[in-house]
ChimeraX commands (.cxc) that place a marker at each C-alpha (Angstrom):
marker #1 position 51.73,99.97,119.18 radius 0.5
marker #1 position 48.60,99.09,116.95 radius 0.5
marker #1 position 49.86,101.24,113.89 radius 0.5
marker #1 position 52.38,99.05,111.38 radius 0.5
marker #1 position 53.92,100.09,107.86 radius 0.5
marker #1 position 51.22,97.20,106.37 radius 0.5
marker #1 position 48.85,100.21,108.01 radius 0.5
marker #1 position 50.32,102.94,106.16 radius 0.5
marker #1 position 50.63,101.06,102.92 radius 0.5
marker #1 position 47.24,100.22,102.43 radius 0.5
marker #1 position 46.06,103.36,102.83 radius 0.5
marker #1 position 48.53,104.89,100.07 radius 0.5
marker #1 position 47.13,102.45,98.03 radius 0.5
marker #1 position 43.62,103.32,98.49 radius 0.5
marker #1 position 44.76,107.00,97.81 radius 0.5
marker #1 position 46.45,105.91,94.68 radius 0.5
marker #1 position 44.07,103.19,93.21 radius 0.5
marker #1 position 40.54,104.69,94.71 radius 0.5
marker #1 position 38.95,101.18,95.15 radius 0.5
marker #1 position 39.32,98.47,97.69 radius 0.5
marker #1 position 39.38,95.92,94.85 radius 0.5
marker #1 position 42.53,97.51,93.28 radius 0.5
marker #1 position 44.23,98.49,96.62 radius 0.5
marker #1 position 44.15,94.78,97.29 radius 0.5
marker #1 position 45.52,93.73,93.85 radius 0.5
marker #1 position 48.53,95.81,94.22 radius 0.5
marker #1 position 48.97,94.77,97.57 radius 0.5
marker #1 position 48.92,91.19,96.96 radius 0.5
marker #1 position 45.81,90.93,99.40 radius 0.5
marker #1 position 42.31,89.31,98.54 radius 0.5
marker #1 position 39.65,92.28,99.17 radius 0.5
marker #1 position 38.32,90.70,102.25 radius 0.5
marker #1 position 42.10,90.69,103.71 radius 0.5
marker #1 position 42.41,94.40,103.22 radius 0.5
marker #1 position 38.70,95.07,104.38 radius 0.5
marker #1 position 39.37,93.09,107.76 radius 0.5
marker #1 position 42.51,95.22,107.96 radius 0.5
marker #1 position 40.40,98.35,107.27 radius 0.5
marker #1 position 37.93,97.53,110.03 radius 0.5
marker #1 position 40.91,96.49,112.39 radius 0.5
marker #1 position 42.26,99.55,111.83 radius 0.5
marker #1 position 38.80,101.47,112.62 radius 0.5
marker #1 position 38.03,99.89,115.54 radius 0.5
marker #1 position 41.39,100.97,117.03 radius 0.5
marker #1 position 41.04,104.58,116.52 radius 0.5
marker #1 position 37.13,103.96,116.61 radius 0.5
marker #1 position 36.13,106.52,113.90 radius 0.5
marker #1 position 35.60,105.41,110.23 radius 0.5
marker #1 position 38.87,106.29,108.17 radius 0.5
marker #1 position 37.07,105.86,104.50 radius 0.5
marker #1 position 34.53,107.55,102.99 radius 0.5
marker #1 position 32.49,104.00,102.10 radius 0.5
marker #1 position 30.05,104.59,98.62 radius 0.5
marker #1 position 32.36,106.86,97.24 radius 0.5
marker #1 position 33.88,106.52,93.65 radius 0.5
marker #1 position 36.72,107.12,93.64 radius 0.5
marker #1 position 37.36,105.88,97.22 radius 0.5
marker #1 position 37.81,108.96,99.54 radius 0.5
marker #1 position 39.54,109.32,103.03 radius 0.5
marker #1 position 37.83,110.96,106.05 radius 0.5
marker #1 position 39.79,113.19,107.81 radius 0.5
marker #1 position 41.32,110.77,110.30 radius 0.5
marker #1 position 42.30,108.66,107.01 radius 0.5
marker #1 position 44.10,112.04,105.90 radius 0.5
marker #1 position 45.65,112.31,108.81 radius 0.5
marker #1 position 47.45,108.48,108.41 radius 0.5
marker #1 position 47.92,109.11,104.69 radius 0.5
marker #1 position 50.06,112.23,105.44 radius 0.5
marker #1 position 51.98,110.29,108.01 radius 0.5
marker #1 position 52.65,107.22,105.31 radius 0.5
marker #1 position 53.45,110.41,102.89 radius 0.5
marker #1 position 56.35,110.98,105.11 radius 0.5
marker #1 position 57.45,107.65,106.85 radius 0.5
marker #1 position 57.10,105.57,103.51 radius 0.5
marker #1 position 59.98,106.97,101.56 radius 0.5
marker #1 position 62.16,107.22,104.35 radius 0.5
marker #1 position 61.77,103.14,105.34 radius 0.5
marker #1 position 62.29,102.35,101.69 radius 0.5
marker #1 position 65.03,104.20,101.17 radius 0.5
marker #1 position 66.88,103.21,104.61 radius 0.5
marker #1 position 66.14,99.73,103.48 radius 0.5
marker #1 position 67.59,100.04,99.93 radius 0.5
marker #1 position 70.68,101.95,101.45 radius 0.5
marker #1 position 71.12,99.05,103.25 radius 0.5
marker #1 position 70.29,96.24,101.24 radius 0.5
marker #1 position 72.88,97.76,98.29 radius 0.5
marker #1 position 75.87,98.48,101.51 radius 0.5
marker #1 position 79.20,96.51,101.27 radius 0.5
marker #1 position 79.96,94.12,104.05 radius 0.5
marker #1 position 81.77,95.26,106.63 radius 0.5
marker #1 position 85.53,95.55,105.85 radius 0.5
marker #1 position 87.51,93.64,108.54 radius 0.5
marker #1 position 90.41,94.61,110.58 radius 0.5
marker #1 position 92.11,92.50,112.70 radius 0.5
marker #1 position 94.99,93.36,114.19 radius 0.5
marker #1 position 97.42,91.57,116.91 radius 0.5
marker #1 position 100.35,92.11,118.93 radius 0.5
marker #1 position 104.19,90.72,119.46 radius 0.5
marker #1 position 103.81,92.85,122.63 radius 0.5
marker #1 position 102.35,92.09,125.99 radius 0.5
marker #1 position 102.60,95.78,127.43 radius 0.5
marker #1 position 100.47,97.55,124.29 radius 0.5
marker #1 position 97.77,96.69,125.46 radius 0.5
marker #1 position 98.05,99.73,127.94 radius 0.5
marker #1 position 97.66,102.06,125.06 radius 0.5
marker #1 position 95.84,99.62,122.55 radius 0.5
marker #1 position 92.56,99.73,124.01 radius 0.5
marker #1 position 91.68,103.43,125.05 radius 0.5
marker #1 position 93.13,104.17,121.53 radius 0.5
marker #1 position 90.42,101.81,119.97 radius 0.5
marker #1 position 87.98,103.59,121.66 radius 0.5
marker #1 position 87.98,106.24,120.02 radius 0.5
marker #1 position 88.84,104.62,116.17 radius 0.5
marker #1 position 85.72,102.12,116.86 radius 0.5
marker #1 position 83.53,105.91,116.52 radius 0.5
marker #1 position 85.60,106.92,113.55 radius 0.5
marker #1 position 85.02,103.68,111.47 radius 0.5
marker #1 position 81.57,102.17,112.77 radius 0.5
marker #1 position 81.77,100.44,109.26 radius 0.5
marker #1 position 84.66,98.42,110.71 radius 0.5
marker #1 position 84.45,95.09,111.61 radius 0.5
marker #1 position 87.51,95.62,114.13 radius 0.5
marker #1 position 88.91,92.63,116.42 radius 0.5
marker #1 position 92.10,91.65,118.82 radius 0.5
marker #1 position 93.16,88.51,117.77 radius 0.5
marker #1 position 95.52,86.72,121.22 radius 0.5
marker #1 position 98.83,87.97,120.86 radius 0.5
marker #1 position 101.36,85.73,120.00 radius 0.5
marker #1 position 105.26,86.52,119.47 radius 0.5
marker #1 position 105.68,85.21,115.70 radius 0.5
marker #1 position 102.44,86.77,114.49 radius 0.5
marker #1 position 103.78,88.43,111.00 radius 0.5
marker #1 position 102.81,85.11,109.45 radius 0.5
marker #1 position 99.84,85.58,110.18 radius 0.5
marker #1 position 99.90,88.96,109.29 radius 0.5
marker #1 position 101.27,87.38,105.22 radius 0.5
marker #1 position 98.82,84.98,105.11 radius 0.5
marker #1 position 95.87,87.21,105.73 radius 0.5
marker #1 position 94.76,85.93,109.20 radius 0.5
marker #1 position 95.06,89.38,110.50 radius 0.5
marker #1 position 95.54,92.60,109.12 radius 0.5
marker #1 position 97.83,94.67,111.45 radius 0.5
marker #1 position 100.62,93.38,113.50 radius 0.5
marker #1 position 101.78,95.71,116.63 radius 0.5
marker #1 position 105.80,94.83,116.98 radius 0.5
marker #1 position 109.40,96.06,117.85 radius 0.5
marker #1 position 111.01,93.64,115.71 radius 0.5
marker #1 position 111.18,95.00,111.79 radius 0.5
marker #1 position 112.18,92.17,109.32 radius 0.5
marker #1 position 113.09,93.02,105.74 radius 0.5
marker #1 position 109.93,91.72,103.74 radius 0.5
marker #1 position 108.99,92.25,100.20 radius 0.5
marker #1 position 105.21,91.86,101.09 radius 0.5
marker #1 position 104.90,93.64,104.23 radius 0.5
marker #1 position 105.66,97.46,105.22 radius 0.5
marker #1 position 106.42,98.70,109.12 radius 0.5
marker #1 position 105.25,101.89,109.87 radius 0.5
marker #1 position 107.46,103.75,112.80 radius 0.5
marker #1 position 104.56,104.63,115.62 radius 0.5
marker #1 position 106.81,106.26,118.86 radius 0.5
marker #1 position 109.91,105.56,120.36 radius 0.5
marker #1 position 110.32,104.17,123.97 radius 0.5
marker #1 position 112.81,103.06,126.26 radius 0.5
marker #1 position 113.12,100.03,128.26 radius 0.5
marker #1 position 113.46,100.76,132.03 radius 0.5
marker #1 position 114.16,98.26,134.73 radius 0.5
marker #1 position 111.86,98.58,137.42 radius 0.5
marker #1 position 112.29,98.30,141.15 radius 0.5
marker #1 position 110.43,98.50,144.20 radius 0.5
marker #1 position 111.62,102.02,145.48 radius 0.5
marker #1 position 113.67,100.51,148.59 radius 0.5
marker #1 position 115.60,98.25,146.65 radius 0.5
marker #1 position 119.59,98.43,146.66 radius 0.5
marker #1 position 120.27,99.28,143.26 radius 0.5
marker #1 position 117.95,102.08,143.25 radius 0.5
marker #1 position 121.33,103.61,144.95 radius 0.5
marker #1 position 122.37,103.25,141.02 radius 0.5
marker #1 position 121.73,105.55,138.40 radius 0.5
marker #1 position 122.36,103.06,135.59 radius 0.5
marker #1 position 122.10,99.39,135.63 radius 0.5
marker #1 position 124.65,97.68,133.73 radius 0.5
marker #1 position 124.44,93.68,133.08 radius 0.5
marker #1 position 126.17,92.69,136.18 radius 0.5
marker #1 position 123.89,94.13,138.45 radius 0.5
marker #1 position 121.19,91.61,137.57 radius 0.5
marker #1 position 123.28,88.77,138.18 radius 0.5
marker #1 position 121.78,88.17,141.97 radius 0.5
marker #1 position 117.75,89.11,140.67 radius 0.5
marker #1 position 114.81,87.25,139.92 radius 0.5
marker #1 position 114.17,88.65,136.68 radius 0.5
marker #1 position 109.98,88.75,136.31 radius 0.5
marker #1 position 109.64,88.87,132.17 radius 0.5
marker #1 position 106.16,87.49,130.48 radius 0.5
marker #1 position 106.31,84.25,128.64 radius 0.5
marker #1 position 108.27,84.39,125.63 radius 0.5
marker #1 position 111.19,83.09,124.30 radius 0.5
marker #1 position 114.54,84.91,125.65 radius 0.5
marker #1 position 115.63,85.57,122.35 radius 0.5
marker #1 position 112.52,87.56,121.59 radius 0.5
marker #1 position 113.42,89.41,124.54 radius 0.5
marker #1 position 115.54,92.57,124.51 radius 0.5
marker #1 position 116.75,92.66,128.15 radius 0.5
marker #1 position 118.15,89.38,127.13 radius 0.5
marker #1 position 118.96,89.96,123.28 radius 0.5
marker #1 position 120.43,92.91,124.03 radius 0.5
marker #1 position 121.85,93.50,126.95 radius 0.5
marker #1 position 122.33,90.18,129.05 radius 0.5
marker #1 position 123.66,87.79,126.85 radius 0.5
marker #1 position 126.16,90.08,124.57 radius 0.5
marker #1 position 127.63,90.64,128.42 radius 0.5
marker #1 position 127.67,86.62,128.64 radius 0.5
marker #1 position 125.36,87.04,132.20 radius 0.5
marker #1 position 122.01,85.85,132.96 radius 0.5
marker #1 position 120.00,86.91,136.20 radius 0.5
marker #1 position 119.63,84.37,139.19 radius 0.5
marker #1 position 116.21,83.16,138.26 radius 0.5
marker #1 position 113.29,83.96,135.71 radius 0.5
marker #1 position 109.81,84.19,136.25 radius 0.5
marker #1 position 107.27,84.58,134.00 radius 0.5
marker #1 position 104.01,86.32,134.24 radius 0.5
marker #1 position 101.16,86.92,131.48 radius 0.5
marker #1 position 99.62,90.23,133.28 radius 0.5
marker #1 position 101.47,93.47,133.31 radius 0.5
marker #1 position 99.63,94.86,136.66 radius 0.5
marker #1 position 100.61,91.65,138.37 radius 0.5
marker #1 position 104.45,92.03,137.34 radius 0.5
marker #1 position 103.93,95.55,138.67 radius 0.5
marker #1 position 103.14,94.22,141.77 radius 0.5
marker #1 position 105.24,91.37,142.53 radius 0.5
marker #1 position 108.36,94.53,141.53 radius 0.5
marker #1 position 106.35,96.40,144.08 radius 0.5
marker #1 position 106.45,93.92,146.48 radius 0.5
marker #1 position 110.29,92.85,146.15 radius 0.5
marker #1 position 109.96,89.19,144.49 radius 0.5
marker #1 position 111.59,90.27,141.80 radius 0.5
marker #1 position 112.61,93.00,138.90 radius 0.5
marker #1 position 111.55,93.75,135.77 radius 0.5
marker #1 position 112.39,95.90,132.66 radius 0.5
marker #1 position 109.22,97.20,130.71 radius 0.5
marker #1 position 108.68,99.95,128.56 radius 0.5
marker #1 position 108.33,103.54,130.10 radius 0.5
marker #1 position 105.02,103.95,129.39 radius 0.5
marker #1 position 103.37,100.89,131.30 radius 0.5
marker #1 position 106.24,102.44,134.54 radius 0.5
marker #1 position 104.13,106.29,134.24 radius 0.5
marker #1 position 101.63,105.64,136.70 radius 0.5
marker #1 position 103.79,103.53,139.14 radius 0.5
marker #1 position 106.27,106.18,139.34 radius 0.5
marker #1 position 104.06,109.34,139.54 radius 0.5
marker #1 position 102.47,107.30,143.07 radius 0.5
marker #1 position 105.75,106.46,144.39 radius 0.5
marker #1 position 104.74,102.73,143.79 radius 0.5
marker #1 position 107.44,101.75,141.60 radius 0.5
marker #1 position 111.57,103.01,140.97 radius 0.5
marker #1 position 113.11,102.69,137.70 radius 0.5
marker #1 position 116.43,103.10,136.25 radius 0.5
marker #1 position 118.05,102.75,132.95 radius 0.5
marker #1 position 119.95,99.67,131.24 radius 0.5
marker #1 position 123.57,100.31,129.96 radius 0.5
marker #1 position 125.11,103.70,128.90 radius 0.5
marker #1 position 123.25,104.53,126.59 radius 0.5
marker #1 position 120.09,103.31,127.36 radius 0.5
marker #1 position 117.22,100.37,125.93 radius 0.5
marker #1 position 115.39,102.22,123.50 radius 0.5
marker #1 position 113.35,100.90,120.88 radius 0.5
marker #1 position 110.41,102.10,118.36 radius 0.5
marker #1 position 106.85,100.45,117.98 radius 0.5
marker #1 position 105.85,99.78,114.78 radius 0.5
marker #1 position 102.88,98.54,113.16 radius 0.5
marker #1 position 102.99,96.14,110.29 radius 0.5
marker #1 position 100.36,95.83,107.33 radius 0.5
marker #1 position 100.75,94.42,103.87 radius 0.5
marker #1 position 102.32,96.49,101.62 radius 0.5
marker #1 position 99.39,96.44,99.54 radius 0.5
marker #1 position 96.87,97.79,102.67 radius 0.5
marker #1 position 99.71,100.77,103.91 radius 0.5
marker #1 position 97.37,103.35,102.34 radius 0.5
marker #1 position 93.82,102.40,103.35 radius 0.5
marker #1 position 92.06,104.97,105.41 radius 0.5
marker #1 position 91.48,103.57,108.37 radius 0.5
marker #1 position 95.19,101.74,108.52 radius 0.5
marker #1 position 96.60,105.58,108.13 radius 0.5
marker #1 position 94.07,106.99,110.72 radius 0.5
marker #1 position 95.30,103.68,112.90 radius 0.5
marker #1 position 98.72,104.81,112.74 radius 0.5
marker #1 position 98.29,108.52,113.35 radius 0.5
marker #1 position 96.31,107.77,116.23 radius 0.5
marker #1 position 99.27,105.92,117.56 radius 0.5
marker #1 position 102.08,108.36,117.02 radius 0.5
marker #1 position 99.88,110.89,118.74 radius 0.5
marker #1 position 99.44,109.45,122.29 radius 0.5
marker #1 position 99.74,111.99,124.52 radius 0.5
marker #1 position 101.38,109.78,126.89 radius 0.5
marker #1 position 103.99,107.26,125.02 radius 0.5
marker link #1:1,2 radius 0.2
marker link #1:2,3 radius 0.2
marker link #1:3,4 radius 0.2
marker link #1:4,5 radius 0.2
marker link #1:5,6 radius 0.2
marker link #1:6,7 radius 0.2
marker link #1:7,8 radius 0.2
marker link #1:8,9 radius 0.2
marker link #1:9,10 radius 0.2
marker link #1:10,11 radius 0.2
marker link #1:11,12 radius 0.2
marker link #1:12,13 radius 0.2
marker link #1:13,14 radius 0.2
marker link #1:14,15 radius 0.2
marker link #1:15,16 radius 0.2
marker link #1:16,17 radius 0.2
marker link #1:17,18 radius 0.2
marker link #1:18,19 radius 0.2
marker link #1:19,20 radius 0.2
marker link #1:20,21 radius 0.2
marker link #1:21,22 radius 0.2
marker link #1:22,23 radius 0.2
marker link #1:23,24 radius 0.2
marker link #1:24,25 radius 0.2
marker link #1:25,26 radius 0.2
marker link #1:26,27 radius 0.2
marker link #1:27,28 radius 0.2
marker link #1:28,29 radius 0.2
marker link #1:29,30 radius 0.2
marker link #1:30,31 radius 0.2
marker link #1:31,32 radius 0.2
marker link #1:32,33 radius 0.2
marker link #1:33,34 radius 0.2
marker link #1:34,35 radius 0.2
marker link #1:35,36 radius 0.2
marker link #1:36,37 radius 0.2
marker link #1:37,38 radius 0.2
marker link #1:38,39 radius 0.2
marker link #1:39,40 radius 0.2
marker link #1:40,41 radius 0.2
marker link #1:41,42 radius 0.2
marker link #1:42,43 radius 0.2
marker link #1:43,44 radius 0.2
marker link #1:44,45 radius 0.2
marker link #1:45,46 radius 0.2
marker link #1:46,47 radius 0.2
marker link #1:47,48 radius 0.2
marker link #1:48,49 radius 0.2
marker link #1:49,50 radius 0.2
marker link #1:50,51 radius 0.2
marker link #1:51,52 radius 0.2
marker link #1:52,53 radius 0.2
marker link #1:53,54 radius 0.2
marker link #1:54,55 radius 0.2
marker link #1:55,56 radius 0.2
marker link #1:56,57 radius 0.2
marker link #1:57,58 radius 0.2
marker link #1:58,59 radius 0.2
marker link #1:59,60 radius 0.2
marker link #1:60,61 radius 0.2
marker link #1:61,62 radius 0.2
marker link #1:62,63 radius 0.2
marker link #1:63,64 radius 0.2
marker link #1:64,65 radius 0.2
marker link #1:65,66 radius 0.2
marker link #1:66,67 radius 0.2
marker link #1:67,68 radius 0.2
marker link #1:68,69 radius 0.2
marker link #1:69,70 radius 0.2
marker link #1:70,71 radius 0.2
marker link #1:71,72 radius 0.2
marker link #1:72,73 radius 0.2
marker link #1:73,74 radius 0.2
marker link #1:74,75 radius 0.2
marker link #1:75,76 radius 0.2
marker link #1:76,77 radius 0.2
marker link #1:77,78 radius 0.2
marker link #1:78,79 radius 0.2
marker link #1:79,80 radius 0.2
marker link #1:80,81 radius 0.2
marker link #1:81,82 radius 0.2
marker link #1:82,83 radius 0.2
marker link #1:83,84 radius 0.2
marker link #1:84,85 radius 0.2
marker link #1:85,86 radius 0.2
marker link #1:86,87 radius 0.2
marker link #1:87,88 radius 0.2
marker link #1:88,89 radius 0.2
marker link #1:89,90 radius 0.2
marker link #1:90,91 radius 0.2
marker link #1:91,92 radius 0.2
marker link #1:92,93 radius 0.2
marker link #1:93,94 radius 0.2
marker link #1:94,95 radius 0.2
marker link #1:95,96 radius 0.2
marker link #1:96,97 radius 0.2
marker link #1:97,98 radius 0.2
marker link #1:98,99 radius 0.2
marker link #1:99,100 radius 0.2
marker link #1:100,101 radius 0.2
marker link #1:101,102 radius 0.2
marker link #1:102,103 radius 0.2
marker link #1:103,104 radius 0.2
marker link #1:104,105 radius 0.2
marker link #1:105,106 radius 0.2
marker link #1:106,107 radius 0.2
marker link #1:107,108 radius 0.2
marker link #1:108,109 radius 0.2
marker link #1:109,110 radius 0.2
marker link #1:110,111 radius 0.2
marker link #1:111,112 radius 0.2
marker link #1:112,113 radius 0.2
marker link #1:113,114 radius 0.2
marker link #1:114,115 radius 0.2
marker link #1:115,116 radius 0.2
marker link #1:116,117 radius 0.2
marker link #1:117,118 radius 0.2
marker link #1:118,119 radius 0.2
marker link #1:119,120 radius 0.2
marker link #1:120,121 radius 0.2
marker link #1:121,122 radius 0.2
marker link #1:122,123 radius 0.2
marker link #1:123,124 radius 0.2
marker link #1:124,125 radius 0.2
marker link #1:125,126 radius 0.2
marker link #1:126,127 radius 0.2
marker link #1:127,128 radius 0.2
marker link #1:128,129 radius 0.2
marker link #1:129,130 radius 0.2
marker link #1:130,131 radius 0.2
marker link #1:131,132 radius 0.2
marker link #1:132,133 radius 0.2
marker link #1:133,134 radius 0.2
marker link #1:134,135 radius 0.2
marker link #1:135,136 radius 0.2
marker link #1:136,137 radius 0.2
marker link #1:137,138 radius 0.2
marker link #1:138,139 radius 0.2
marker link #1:139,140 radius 0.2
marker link #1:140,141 radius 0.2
marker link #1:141,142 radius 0.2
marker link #1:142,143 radius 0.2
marker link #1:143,144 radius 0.2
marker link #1:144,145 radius 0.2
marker link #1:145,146 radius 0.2
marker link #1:146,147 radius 0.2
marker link #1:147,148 radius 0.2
marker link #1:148,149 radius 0.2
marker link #1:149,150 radius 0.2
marker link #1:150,151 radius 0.2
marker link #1:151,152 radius 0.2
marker link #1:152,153 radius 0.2
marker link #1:153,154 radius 0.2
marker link #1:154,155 radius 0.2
marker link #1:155,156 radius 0.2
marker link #1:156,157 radius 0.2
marker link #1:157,158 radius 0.2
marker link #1:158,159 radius 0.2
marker link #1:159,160 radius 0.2
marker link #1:160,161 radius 0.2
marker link #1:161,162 radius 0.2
marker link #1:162,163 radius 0.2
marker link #1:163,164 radius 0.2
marker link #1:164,165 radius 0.2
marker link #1:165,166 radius 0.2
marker link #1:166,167 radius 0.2
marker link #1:167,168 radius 0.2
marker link #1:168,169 radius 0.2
marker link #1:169,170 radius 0.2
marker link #1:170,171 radius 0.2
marker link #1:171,172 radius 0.2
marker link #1:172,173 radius 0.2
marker link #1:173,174 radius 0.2
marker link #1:174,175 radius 0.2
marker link #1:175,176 radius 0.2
marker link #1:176,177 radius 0.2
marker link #1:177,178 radius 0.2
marker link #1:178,179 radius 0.2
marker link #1:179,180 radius 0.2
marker link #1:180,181 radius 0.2
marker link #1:181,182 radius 0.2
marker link #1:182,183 radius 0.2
marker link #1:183,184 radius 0.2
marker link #1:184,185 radius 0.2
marker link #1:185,186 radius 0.2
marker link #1:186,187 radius 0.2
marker link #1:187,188 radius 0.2
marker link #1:188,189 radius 0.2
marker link #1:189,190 radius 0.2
marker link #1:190,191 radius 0.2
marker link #1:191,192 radius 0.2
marker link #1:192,193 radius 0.2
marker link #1:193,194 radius 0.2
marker link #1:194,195 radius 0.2
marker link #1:195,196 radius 0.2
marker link #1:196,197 radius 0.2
marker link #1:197,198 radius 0.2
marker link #1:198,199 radius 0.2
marker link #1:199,200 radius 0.2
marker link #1:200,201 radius 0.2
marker link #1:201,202 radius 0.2
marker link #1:202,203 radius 0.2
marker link #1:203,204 radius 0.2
marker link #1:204,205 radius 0.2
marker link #1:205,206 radius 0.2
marker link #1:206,207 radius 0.2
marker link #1:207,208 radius 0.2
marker link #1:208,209 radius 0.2
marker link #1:209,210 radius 0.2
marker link #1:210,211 radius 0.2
marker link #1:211,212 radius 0.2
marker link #1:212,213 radius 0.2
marker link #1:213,214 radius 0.2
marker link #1:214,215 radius 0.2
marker link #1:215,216 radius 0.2
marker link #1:216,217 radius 0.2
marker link #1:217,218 radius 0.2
marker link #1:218,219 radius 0.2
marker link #1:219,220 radius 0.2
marker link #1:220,221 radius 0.2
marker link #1:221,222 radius 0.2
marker link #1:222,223 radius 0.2
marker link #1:223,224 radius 0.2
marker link #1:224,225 radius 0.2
marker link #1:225,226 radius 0.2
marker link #1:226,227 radius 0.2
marker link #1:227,228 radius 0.2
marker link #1:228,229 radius 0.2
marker link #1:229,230 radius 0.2
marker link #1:230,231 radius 0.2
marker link #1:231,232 radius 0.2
marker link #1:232,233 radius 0.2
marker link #1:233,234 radius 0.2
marker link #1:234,235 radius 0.2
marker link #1:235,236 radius 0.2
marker link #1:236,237 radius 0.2
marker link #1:237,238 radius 0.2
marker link #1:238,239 radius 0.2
marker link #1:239,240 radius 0.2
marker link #1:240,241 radius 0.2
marker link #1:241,242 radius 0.2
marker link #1:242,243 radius 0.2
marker link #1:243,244 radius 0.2
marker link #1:244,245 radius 0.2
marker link #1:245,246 radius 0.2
marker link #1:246,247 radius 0.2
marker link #1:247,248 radius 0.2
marker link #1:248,249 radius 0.2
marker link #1:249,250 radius 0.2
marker link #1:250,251 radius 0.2
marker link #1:251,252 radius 0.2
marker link #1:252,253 radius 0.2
marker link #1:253,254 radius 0.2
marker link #1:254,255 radius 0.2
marker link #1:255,256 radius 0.2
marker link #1:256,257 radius 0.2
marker link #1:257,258 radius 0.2
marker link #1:258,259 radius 0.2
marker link #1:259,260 radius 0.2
marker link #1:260,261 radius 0.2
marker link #1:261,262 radius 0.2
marker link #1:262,263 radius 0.2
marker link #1:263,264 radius 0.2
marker link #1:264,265 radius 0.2
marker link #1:265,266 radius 0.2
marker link #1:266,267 radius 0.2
marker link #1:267,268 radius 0.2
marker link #1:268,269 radius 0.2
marker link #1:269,270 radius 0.2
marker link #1:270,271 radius 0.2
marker link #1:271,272 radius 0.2
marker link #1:272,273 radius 0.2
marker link #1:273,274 radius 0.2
marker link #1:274,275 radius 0.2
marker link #1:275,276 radius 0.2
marker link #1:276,277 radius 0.2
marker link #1:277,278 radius 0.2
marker link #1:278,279 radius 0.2
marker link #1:279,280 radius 0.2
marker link #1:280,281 radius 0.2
marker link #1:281,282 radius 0.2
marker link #1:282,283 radius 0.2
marker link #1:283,284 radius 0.2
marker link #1:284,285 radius 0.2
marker link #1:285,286 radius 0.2
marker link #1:286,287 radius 0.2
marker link #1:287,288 radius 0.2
marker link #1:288,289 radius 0.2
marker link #1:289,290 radius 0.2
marker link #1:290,291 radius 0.2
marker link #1:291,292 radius 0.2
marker link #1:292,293 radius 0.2
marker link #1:293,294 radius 0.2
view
């Protein structure tokens, strides 16, 4: 396209000043510039757009016809441009996670906070299992955990409640079962992802308060791929209910529960005490505790 804002602010000038000579002054143009511009311009549309002899300088219609149209773009460049010249930076939010599996519900939920705060700079940092320090020292900004610690600086904010299920392929033996209790595991290749057993709960507790430990461990970094080595008998696993749904609804997967009462837990997300009540951290967390499918 021939036609540029320079275009459209010449010729408000000539409406405003009436002379070439003064356009070009309050452009910042020698006359000659803004006359080749003129005559650029002309040729283009080929028809004259000023009146030349005239004092004051006068338009011809097809000069009207651009005025009126820098009448109405003008202001509205200038003031997008000072809107955005005089906007904050981007606030940041970073946020991590001391949990493999969330990432099941952590990205569709994004989705749809990303078009609530475009304003966001919003980021996953890689998950690591003692993030909260980073979470203190300002690295990130939101820390997605099961583990609550007693911290002057830092507030956890309950998101839902889940319950730890072990999962089997649906032909294996102790799906005859309708609770697993420590012993059971004794003979299985336990499939858990790669972190510490301590940081486990199937470990913390439930194995080692019974003083067992399963035949063998294997790790594994991707929840679909645990799914499928269960799936495919090389092993069991126990993962929350939520990341079992699907598996279960197809018939792909059998689960059962750990101990008497049950592995339950509650997802929470930690901020800074200081950050609890930001908007977007409360929108963050009500977004969470409304899944529809925890």
């Amino acid at each position: 396209m021939f036609l540029e804002l320079r275009h459209l602010r010449t010729l408000l000038a000539l409406e405003e000043t009436g002379s070439l000579a003064a356009a070009a002054r309050r452009l910042h143009l020698t006359q000659s510039a803004l006359s080749h511009q003129l005559r650029a311009l002309e040729h283009h549309y080929d028809q004259p757009l000023v009146r030349r002899g005239t004092r004051p300088l006068r338009l011809t219609p097809a000069g009207e016809a651009l005025l009126a149209l820098a009448h109405e773009v003008l202001p509205k460049v200038e003031a997008a441009d000072r809107r955005l010249r005089e906007a904050p930076a981007p606030v940041r939010f970073h946020l991590t996670l001391e949990c493999h599996a969330c990432y099941d519900w952590l990205l569709p939920l994004l989705e749809g906070f990303r078009d609530r705060w475009p304003e966001l700079e919003v980021d996953i940092r890689q998950g690591r299992f003692e993030a909260l320090p980073d979470l203190i020292s300002g690295e990130v900004d939101l820390v997605i955990t099961s583990d609550p610690t007693d911290h002057r600086s830092l507030a956890f904010l309950p998101l839902f409640d889940y319950q730890a299920l072990l999962a089997l392929s649906p032909d294996h033996p102790l799906t005859r079962l309708k609770r697993i209790q420590p012993h059971h595991l004794a003979e299985e290749t336990l499939i858990t992802y790669p972190v510490p057993p301590e940081r486990l709960d199937v470990f913390s507790r439930f194995l080692q308060p019974a003083g067992v430990a399963p035949a063998a461990v294997r790790h594994c970094e991707l929840t679909a791929v645990i799914l499928q080595l269960v799936a495919g008998r090389r092993g069991v696993a126990v993962l929350p209910d939520w990341v079992l749904e699907e598996g279960l609804r197809e018939g792909r997967l059998a689960a059962r529960p750990l101990g008497r009462r049950g592995l339950h837990g509650t997802m929470h997300a930690a901020v800074r005490r200081a950050d609890a009540e930001l908007p977007w951290i409360r929108d963050f967390v009500e977004r969470a505790r409304q899944r529809s499918d925890p």
